[in-house]
C-alpha positions as a Python dict, from the first residue, in 0.01 Angstrom:
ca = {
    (1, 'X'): (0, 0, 0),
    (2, 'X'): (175, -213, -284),
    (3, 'X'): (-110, -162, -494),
    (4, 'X'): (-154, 169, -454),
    (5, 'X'): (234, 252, -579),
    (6, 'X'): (139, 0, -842),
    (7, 'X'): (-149, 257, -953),
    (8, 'X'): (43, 556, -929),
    (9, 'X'): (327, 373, -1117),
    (10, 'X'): (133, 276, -1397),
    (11, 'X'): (-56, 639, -1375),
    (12, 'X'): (298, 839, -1431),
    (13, 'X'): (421, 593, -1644),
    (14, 'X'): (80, 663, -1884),
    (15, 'X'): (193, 1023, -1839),
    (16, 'X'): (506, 1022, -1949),
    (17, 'X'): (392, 755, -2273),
    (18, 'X'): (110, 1069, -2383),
    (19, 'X'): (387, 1351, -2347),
    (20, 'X'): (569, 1185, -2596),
    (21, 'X'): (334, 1108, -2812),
    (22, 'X'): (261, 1485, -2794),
    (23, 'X'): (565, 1576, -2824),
    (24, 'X'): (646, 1410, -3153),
    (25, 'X'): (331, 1493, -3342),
    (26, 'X'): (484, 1895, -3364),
    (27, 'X'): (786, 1749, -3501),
    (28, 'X'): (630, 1589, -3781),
    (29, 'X'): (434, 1890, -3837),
    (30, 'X'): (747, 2080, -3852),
    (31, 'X'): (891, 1864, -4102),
    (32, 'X'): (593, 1894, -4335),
    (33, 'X'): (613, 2212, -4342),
    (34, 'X'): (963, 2184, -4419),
    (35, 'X'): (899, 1972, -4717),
    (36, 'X'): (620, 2214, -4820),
    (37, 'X'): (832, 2496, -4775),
    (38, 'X'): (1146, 2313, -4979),
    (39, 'X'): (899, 2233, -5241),
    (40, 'X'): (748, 2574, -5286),
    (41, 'X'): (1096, 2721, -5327),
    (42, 'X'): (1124, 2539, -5647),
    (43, 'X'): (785, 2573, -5881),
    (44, 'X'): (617, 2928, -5958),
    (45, 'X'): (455, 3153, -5643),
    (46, 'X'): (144, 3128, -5778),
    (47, 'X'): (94, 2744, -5708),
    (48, 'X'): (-176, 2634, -5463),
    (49, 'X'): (-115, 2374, -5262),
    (50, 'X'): (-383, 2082, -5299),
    (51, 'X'): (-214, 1724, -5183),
    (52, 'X'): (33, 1606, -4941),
    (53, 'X'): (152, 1223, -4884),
    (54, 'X'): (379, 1088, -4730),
    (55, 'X'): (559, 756, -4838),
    (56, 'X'): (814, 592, -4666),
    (57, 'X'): (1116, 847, -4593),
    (58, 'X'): (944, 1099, -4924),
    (59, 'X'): (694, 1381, -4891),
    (60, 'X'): (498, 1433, -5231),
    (61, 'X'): (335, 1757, -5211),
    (62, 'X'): (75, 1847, -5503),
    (63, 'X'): (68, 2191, -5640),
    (64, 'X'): (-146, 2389, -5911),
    (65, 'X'): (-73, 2652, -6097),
    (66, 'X'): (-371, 2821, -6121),
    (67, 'X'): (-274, 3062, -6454),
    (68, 'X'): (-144, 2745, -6662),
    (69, 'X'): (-361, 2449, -6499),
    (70, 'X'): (-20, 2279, -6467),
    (71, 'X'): (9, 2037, -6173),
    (72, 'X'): (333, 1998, -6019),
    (73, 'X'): (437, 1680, -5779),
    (74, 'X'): (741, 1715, -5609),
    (75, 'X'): (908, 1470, -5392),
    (76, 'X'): (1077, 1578, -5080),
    (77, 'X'): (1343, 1393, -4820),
    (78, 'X'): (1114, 1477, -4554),
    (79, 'X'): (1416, 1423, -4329),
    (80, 'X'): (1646, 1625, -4475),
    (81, 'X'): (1409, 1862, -4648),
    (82, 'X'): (1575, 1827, -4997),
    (83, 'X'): (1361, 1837, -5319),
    (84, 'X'): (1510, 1520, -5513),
    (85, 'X'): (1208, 1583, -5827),
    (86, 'X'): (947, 1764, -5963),
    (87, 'X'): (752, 1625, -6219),
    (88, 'X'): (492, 1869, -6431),
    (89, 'X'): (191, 1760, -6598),
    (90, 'X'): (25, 2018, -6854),
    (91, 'X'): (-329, 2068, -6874),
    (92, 'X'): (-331, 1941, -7189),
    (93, 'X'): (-477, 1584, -7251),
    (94, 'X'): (-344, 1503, -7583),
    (95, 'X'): (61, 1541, -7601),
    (96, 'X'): (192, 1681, -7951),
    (97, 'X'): (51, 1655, -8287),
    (98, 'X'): (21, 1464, -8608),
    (99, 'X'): (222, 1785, -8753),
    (100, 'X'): (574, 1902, -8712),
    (101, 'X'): (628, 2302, -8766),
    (102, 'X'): (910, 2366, -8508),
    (103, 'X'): (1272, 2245, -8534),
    (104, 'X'): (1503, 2061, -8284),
    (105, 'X'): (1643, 2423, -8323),
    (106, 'X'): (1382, 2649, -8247),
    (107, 'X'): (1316, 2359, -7948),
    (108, 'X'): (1672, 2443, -7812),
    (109, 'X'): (1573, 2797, -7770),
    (110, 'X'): (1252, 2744, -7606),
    (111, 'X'): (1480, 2491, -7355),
    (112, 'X'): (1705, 2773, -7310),
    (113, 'X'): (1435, 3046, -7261),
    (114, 'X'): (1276, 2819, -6918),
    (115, 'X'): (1628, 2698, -6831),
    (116, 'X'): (1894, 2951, -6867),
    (117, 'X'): (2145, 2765, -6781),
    (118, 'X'): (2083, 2425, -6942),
    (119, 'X'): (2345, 2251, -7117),
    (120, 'X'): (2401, 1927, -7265),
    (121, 'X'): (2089, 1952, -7439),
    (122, 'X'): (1981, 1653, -7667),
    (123, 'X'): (1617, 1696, -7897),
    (124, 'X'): (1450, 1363, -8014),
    (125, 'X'): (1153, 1278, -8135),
    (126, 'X'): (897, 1052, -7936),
    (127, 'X'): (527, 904, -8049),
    (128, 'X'): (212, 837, -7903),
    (129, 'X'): (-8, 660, -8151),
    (130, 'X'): (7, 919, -8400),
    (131, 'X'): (115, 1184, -8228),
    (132, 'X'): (428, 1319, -8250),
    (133, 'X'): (638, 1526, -7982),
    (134, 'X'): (953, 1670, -7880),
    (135, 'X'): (1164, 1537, -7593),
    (136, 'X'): (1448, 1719, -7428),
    (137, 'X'): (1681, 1610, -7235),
    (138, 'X'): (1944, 1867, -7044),
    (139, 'X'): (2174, 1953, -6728),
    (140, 'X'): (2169, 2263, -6558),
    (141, 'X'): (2390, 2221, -6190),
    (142, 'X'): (2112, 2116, -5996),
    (143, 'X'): (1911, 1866, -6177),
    (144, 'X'): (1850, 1681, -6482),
    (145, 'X'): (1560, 1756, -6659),
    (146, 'X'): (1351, 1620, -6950),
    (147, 'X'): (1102, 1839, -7121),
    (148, 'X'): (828, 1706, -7351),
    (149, 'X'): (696, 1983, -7577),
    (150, 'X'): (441, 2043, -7832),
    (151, 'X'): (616, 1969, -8253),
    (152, 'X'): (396, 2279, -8373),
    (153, 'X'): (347, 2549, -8056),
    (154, 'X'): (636, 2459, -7835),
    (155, 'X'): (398, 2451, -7519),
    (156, 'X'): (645, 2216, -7237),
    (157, 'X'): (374, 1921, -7195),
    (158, 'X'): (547, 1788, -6941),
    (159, 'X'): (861, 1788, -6795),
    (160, 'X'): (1051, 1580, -6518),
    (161, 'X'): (1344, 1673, -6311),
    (162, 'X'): (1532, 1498, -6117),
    (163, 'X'): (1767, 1696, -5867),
    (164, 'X'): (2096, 1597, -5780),
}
């Protein structure tokens, strides 16, 4: 008799351990697609989803944009669902150019052109081997962002921003 209630014991108490194992895998479903969703809200529609990952408390959800080839990685509080960066990689292998046709001017306008409302906007120069490119860095009220663009076409070859 003992060892039957024993049985059934350890039978409803295996029960109760799958339901909530079931029970939690929708959750975290739900807050993928939460981070997906949060993510998607801030690059272009046209993006295609191709990687998730999770790492630690962070969802970094892949996206591609299939008109530019641009990838864009954004990291998501997959608790609270709120994008803290996106960083963009062009499809371009080689950044800038041993030329220099644009001006930190005519850089400023292309800034304010993708970010309306950027201020505190600061052009430099950077260098890779002999290549030279534009970096700028600016505030708009959500994030900081840092652009690096092309010194003769003023393509964005990457840009980084990091959301308050």
């Amino acid at each position: 008799m003992k060892f039957k209630n024993l049985v059934l014991t350890v039978g409803a108490l295996m029960m109760l351990a799958f339901t909530s194992v079931a029970a939690a895998a929708p959750s975290q479903v739900n807050r993928s697609m939460t981070a997906i969703n949060a993510a998607k809200a801030e690059i272009p529609a046209v993006c295609e989803l191709i990687g998730y990952n999770v790492d630690g408390d962070t969802s970094i959800i892949t996206f591609k944009d299939p008109n530019t080839l641009e990838r864009y990685v954004v990291d998501v509080n997959t608790a609270t669902a709120k994008v803290e960066e996106i960083e963009v990689k062009g499809a371009t292998f080689v950044m800038g150019s041993t030329m220099v046709t644009k001006t930190p001017a005519d850089i400023e306008k292309i800034v304010l052109q993708n970010y309306p409302n950027a201020y505190e906007i600061v052009i430099t120069q950077g260098q890779d081997g002999n290549n030279i490119y534009y970096v700028a860095d600016f505030l708009t009220d959500k994030f900081d962002g840092e652009l690096k663009l092309d010194p003769v076409t003023g393509a964005i070859c990457e840009r980084e921003l990091e959301y308050f």
